[in-house]
N, CA, C and O atoms as a Tinker XYZ file with bonds, in Angstrom:
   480  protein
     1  N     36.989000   52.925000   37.243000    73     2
     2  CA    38.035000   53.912000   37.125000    64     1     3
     3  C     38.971000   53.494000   35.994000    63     2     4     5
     4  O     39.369000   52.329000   35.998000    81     3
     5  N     39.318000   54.226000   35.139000    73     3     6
     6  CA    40.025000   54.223000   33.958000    64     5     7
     7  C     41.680000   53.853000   34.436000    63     6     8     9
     8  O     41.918000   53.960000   35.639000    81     7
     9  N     42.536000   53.527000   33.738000    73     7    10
    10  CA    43.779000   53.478000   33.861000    64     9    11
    11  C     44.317000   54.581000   33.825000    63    10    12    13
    12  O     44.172000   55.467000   32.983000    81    11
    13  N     45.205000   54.556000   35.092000    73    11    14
    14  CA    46.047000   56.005000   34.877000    64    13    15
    15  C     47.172000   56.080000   33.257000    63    14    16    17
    16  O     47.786000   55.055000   32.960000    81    15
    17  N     47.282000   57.070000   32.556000    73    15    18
    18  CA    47.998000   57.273000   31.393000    64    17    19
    19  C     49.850000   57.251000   32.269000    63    18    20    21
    20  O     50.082000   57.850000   33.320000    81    19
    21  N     50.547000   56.700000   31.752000    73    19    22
    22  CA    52.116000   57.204000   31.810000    64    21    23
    23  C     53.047000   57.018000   31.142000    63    22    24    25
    24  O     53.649000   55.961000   30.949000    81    23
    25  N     53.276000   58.243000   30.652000    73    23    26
    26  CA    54.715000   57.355000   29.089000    64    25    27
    27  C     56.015000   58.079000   29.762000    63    26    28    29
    28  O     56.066000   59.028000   30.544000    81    27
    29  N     56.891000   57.408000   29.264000    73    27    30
    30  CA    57.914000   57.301000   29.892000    64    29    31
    31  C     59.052000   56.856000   28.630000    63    30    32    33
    32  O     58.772000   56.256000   27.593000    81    31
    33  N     60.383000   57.340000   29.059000    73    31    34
    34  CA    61.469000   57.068000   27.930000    64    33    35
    35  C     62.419000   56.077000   28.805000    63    34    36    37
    36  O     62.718000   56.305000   29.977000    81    35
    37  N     62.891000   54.829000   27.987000    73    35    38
    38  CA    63.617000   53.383000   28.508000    64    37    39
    39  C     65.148000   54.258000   27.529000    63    38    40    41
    40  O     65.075000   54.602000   26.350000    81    39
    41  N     66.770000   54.488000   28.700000    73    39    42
    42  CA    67.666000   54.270000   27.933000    64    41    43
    43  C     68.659000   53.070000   27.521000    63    42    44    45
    44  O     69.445000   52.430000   28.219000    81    43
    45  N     68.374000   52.989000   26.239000    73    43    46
    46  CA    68.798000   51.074000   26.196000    64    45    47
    47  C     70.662000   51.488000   26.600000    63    46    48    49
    48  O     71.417000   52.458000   26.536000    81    47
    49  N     70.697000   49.952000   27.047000    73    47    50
    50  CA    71.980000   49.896000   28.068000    64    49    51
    51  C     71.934000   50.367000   29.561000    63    50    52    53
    52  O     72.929000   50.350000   30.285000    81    51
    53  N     70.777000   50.760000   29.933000    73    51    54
    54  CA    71.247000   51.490000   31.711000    64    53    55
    55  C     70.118000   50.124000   31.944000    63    54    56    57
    56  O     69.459000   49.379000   31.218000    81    55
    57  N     70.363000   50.325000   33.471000    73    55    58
    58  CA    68.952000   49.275000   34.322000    64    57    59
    59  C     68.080000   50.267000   34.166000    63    58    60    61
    60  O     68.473000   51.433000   34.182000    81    59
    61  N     67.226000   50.058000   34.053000    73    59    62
    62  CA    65.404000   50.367000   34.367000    64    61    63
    63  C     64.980000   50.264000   35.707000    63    62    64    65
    64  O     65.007000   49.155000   36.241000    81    63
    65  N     64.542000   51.380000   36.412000    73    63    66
    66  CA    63.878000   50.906000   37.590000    64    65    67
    67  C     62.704000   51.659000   37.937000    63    66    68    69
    68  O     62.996000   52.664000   38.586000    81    67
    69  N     61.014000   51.458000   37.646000    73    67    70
    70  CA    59.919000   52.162000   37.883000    64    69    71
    71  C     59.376000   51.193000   38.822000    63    70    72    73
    72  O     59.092000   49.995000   38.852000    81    71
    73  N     59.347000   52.540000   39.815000    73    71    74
    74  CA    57.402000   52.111000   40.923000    64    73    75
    75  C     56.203000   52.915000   40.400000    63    74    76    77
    76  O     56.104000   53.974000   39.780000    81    75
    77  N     55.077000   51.758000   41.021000    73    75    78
    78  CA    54.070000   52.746000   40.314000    64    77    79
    79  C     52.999000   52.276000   41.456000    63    78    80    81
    80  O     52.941000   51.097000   41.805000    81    79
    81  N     52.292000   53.121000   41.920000    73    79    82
    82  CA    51.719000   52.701000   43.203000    64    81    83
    83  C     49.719000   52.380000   42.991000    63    82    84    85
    84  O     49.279000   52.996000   42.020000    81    83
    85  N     48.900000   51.745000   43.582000    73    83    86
    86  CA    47.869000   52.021000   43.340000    64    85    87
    87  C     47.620000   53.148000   44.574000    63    86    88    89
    88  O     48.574000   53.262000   45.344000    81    87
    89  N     46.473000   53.968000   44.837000    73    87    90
    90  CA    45.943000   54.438000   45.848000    64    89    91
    91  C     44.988000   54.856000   45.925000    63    90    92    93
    92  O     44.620000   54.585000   44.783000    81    91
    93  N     43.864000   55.532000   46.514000    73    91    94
    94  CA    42.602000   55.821000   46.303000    64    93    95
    95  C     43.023000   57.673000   46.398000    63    94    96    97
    96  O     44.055000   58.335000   46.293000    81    95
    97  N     41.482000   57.975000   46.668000    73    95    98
    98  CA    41.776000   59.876000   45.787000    64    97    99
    99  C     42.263000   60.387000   47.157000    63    98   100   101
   100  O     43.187000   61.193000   47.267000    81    99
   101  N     41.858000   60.078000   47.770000    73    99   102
   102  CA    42.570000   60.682000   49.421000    64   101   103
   103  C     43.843000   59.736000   49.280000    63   102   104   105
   104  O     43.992000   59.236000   50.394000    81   103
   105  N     44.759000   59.296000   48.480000    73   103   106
   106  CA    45.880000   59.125000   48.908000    64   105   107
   107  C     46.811000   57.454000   49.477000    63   106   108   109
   108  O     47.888000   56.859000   49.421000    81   107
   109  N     45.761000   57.399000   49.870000    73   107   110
   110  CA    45.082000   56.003000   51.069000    64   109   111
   111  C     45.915000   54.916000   49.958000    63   110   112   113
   112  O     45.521000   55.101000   48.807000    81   111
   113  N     46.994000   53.816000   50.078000    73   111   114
   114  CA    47.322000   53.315000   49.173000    64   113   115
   115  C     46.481000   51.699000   49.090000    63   114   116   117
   116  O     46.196000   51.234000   50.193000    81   115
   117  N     46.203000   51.103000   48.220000    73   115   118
   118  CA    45.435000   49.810000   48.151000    64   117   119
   119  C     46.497000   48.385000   49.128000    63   118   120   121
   120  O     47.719000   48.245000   49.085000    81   119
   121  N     45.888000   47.876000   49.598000    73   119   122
   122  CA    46.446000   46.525000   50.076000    64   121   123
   123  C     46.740000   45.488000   49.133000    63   122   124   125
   124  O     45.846000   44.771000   48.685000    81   123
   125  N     48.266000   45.335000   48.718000    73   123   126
   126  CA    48.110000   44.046000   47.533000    64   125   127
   127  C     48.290000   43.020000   47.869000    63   126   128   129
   128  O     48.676000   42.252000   46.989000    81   127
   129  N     48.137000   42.521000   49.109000    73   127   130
   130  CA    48.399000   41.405000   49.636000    64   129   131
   131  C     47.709000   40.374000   48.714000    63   130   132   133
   132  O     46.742000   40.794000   48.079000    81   131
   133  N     48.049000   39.160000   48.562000    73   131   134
   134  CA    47.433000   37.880000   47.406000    64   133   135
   135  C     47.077000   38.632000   45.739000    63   134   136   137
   136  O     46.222000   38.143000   45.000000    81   135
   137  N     47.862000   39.813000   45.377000    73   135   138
   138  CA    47.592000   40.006000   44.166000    64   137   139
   139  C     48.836000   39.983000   43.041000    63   138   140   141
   140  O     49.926000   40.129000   43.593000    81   139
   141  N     48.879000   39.902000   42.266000    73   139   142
   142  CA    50.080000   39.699000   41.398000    64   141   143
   143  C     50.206000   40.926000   40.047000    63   142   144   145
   144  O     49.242000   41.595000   39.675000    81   143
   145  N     51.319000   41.004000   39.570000    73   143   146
   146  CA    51.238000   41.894000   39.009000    64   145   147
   147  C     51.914000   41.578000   37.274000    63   146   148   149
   148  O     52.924000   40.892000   37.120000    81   147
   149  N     51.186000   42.180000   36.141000    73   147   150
   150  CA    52.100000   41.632000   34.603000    64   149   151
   151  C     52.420000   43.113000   33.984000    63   150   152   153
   152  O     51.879000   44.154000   34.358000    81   151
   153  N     53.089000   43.033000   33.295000    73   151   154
   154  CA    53.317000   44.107000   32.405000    64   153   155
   155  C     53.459000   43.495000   30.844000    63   154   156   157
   156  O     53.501000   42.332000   30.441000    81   155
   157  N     53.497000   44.408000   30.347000    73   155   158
   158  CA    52.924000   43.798000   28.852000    64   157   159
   159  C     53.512000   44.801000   27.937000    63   158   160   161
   160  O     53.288000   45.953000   28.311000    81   159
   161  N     54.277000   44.687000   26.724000    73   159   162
   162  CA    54.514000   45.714000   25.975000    64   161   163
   163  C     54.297000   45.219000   24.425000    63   162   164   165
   164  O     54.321000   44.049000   24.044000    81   163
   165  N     54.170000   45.899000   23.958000    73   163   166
   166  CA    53.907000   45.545000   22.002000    64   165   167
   167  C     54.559000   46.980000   21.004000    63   166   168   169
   168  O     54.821000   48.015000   21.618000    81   167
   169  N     54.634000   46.960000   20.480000    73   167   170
   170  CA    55.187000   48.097000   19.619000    64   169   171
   171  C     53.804000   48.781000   18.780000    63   170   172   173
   172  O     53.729000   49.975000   18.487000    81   171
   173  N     53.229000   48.223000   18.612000    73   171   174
   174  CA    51.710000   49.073000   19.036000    64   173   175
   175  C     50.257000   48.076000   19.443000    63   174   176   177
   176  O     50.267000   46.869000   19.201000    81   175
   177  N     48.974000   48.801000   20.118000    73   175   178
   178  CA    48.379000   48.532000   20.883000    64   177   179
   179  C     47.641000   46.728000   19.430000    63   178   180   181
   180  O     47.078000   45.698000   19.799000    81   179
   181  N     47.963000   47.074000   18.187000    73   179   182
   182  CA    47.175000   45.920000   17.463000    64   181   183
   183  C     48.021000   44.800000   17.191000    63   182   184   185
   184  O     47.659000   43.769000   16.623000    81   183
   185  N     49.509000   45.130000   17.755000    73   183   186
   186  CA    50.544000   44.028000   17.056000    64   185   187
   187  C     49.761000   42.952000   17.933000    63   186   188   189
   188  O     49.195000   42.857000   19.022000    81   187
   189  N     50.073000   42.197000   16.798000    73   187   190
   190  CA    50.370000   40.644000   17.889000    64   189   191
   191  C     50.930000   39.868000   18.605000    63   190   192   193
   192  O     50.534000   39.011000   19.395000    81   191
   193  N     52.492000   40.429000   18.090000    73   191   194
   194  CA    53.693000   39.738000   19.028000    64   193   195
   195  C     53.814000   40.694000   20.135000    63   194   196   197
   196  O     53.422000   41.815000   19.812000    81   195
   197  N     54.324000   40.575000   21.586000    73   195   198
   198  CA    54.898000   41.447000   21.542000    64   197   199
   199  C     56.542000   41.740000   22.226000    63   198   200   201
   200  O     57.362000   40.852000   21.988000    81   199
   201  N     56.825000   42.454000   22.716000    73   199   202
   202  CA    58.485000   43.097000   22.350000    64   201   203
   203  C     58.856000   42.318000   24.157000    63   202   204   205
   204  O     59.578000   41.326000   24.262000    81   203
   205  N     58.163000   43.053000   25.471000    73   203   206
   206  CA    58.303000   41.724000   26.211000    64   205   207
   207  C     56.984000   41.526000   27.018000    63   206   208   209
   208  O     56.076000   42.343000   26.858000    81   207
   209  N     56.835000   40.463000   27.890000    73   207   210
   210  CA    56.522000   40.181000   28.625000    64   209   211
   211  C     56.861000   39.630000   29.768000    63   210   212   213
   212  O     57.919000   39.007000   29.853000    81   211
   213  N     55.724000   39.821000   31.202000    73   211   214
   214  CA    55.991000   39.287000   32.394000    64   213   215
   215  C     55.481000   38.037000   33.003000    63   214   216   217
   216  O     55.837000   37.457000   34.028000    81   215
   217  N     54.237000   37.657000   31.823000    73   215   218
   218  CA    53.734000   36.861000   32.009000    64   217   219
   219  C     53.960000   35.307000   30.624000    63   218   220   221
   220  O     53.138000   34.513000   30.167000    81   219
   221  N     55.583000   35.508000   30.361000    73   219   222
   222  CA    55.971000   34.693000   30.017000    64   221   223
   223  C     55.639000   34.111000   28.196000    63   222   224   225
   224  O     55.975000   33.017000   27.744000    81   223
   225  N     54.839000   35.324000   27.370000    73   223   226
   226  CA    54.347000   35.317000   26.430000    64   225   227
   227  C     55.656000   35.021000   25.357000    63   226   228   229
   228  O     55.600000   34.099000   24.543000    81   227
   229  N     57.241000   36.240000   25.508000    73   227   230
   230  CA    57.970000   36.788000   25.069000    64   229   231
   231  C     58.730000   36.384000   26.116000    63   230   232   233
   232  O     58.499000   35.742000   27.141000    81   231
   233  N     60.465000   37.314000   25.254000    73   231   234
   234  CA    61.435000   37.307000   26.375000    64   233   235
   235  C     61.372000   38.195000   27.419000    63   234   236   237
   236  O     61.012000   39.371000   27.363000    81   235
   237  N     61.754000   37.548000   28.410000    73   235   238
   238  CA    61.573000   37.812000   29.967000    64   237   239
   239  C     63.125000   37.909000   31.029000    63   238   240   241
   240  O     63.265000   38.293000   32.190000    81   239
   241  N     63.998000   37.440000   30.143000    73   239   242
   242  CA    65.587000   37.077000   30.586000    64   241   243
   243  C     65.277000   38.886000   30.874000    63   242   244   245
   244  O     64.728000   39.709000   30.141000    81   243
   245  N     65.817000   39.017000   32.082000    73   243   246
   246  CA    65.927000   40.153000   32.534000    64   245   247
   247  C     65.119000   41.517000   32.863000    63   246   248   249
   248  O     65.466000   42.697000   32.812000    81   247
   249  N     63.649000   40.755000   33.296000    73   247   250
   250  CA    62.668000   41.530000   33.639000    64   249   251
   251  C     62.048000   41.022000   34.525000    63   250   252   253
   252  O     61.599000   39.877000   34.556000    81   251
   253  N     61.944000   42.239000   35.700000    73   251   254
   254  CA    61.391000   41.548000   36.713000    64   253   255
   255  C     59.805000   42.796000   37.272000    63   254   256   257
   256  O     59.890000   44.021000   37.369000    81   255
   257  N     58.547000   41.947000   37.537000    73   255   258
   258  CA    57.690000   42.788000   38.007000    64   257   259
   259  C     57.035000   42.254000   39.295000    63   258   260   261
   260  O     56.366000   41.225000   39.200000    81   259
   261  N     57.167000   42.868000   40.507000    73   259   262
   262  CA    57.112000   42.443000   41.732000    64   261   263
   263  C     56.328000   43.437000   42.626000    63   262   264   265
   264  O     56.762000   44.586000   42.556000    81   263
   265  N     55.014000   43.208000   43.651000    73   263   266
   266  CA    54.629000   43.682000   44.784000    64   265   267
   267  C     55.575000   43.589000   45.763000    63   266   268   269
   268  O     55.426000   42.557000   46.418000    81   267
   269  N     56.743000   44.456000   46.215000    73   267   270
   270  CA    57.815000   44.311000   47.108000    64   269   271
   271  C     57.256000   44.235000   48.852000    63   270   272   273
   272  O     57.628000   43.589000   49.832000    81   271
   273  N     56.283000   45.162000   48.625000    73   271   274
   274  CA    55.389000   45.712000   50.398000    64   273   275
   275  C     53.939000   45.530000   49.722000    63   274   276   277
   276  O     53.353000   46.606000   49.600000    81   275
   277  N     53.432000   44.728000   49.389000    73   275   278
   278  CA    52.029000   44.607000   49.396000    64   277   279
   279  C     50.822000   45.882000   50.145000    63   278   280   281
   280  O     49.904000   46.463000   49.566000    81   279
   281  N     51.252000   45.999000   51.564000    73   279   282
   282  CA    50.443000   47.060000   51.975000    64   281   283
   283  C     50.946000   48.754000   51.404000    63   282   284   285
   284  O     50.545000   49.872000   51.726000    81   283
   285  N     51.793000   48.371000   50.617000    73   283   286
   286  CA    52.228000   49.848000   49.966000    64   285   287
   287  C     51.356000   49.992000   48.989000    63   286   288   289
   288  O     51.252000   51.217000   49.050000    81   287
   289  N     50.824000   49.757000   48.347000    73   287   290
   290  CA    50.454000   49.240000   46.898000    64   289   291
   291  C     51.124000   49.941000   46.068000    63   290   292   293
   292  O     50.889000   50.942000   45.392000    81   291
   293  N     52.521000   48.849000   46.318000    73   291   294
   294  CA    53.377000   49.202000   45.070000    64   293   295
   295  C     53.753000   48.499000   44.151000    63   294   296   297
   296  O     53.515000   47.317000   44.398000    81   295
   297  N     54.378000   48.703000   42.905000    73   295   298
   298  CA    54.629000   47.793000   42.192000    64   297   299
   299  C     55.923000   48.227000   41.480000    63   298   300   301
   300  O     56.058000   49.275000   40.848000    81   299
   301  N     56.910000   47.221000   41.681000    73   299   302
   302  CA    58.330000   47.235000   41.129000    64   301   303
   303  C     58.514000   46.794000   39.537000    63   302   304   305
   304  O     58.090000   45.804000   38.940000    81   303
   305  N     59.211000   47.777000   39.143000    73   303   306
   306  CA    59.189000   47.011000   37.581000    64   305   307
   307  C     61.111000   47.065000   37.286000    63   306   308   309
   308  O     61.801000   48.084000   37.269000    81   307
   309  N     61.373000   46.257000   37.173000    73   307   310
   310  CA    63.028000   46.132000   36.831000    64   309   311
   311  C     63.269000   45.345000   35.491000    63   310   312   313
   312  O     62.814000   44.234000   35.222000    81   311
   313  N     64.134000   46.194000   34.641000    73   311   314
   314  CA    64.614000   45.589000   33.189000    64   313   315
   315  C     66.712000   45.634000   33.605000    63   314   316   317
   316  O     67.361000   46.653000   33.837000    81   315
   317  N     67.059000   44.693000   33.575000    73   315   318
   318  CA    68.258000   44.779000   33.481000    64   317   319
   319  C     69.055000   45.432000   32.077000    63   318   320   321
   320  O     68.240000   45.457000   31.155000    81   319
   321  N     70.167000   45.869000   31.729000    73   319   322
   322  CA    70.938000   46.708000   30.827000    64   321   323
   323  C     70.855000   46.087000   29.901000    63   322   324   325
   324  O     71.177000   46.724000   28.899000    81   323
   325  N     70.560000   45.079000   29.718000    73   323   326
   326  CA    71.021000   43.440000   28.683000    64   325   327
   327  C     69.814000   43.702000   28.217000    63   326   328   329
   328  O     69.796000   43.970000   27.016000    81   327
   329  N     68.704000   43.716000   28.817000    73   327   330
   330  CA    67.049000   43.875000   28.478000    64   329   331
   331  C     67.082000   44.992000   27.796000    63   330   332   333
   332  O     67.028000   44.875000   26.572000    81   331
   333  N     67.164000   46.175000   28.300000    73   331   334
   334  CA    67.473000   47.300000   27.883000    64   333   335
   335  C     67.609000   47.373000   26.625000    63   334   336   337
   336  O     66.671000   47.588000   25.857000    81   335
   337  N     69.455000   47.106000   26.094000    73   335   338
   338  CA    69.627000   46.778000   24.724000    64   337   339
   339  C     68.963000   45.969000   24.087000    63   338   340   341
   340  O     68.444000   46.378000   23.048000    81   339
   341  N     68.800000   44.854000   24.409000    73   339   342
   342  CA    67.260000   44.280000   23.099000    64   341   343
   343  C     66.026000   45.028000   22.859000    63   342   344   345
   344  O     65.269000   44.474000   22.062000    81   343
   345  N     65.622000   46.151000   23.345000    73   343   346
   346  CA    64.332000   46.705000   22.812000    64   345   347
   347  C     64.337000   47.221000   21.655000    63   346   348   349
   348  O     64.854000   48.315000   21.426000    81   347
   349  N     63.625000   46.327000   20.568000    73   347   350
   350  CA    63.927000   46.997000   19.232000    64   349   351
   351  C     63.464000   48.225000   19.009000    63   350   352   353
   352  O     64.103000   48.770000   18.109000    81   351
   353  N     62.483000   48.993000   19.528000    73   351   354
   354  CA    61.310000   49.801000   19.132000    64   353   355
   355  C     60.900000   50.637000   20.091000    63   354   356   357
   356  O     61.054000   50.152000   21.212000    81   355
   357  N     60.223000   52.201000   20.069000    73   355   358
   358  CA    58.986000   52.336000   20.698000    64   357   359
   359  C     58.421000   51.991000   20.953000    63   358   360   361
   360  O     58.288000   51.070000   20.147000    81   359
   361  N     57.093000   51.826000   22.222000    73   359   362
   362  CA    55.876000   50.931000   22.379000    64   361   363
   363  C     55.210000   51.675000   23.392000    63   362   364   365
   364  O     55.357000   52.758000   23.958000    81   363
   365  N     54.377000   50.652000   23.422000    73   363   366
   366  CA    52.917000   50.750000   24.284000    64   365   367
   367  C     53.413000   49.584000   25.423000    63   366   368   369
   368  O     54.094000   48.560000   25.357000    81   367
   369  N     52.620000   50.379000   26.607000    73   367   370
   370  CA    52.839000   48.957000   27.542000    64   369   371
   371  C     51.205000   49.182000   28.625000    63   370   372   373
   372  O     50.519000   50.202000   28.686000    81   371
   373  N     50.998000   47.992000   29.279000    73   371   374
   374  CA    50.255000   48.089000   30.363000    64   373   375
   375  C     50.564000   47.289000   31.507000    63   374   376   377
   376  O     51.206000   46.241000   31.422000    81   375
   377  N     50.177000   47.701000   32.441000    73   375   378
   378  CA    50.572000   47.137000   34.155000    64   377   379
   379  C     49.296000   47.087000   34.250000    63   378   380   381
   380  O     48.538000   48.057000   34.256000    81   379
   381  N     48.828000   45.243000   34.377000    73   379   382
   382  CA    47.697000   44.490000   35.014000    64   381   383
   383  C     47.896000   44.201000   36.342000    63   382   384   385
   384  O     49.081000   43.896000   36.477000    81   383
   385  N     47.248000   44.145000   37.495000    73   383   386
   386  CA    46.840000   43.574000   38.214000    64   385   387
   387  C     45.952000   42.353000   38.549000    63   386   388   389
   388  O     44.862000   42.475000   37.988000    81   387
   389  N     46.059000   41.130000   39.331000    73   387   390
   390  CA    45.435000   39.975000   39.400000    64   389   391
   391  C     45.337000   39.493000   40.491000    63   390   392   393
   392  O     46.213000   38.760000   40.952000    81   391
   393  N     43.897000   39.909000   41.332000    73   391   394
   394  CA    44.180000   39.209000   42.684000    64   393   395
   395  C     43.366000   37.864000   43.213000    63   394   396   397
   396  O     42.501000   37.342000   42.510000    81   395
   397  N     43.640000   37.477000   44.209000    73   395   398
   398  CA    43.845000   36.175000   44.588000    64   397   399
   399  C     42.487000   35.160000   44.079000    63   398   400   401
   400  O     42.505000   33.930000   44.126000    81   399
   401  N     41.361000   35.980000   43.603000    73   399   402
   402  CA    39.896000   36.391000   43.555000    64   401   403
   403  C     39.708000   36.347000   41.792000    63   402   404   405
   404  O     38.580000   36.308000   41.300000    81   403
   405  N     40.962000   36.359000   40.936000    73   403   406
   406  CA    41.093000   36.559000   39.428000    64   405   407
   407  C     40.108000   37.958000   39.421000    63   406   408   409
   408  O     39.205000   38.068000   38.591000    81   407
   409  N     40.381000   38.995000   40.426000    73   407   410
   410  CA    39.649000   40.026000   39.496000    64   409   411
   411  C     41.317000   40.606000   38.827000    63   410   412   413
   412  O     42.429000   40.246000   39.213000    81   411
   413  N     40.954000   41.645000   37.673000    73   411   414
   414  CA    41.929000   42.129000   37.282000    64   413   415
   415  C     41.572000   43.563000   37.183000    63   414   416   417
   416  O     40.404000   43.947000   37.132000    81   415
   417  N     42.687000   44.410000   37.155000    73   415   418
   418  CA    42.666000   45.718000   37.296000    64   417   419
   419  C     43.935000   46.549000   36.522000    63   418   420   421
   420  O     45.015000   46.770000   37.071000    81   419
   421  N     43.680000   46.853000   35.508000    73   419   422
   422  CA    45.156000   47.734000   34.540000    64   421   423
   423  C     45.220000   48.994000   35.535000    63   422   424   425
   424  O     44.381000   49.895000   35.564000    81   423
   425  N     45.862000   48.942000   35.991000    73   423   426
   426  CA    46.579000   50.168000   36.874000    64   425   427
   427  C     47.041000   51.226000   35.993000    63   426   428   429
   428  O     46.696000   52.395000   36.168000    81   427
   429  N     47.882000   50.825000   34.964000    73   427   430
   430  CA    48.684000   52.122000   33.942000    64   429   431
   431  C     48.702000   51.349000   32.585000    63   430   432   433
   432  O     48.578000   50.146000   32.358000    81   431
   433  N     48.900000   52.436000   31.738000    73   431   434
   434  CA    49.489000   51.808000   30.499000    64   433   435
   435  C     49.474000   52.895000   29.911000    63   434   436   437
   436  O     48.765000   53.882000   30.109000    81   435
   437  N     50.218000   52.723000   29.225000    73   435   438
   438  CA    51.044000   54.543000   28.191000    64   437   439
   439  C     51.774000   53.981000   27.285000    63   438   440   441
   440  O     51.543000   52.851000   26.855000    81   439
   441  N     52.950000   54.883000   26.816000    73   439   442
   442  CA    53.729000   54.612000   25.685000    64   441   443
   443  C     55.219000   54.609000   26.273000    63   442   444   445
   444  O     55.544000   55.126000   27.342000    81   443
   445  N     55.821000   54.131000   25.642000    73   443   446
   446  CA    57.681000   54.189000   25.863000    64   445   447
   447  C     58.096000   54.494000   24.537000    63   446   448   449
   448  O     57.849000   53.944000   23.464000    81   447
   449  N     58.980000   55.783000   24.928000    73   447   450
   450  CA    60.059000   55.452000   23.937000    64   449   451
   451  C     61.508000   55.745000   24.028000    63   450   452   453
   452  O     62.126000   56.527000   24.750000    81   451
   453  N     62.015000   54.650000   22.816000    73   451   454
   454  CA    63.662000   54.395000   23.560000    64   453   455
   455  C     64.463000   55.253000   22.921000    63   454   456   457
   456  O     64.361000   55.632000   21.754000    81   455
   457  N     65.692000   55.707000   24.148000    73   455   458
   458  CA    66.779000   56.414000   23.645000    64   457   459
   459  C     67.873000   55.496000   23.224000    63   458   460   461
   460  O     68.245000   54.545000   23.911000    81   459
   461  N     68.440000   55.861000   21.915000    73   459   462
   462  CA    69.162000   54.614000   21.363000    64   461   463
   463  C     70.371000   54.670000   22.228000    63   462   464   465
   464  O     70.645000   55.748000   22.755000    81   463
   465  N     71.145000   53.603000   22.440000    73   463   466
   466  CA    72.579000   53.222000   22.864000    64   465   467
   467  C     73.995000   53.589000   22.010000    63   466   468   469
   468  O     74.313000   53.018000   20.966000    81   467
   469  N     74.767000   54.641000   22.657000    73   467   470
   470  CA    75.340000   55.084000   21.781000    64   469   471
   471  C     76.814000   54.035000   22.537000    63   470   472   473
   472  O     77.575000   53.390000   21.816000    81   471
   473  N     76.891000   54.067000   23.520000    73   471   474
   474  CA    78.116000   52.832000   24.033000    64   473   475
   475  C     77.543000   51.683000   24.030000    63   474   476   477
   476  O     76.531000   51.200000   24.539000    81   475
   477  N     78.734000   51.184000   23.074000    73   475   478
   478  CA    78.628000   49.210000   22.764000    64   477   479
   479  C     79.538000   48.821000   23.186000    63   478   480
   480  O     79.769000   47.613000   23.149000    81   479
């Protein structure tokens, strides 16, 4: 099964707060118990650096990606306001999955783009 597509607009300066759930076609949500979760962003899919990470690549001061209810299969993604304002750019991002087993599974990945900060 392919990754679900989702783009979405980040306004720099507010908190960030996305769930994004796995589930099957009836609905039925996945068990994430022993699985972990990264998110990944680059300003496009060939850069090499990229803008942040969860898995500690980049800066991370103020990003958090968390299975809160495991049997939900949900996944919390939190950027604090501070995070927020450092995003230089538009981008690309993806939400990996990793369970206890190292299988992996990209759940989403789409594009962001930011609305600039007009209060400093």
């Amino acid at each position: 099964m392919a990754a679900a597509i989702y783009n979405f607009t980040i306004n720099q300066g507010e908190t960030f707060t996305k769930n994004f759930a796995w589930a099957n076609a009836s609905e039925v949500p996945y068990n994430l118990t022993g699985w972990t979760a990264r998110l990944q962003a680059r300003a496009f899919v060939s850069s090499s650096s990229t803008l942040f990470d969860s898995g500690g690549a980049s800066p991370t001061t103020g990003l958090s990606v968390t299975i809160p209810t495991p049997a939900n299969g949900t996944v919390a993604v939190t950027m604090t306001a501070a995070m927020t304002s450092a995003i230089p750019c538009d981008g690309v991002y993806a939400l990996e999955l990793t369970s206890g087993s190292s299988q992996v599974k990209r759940l989403i990945e789409g594009s962001f783009t930011i609305s600039p900060e007009t209060n400093r």
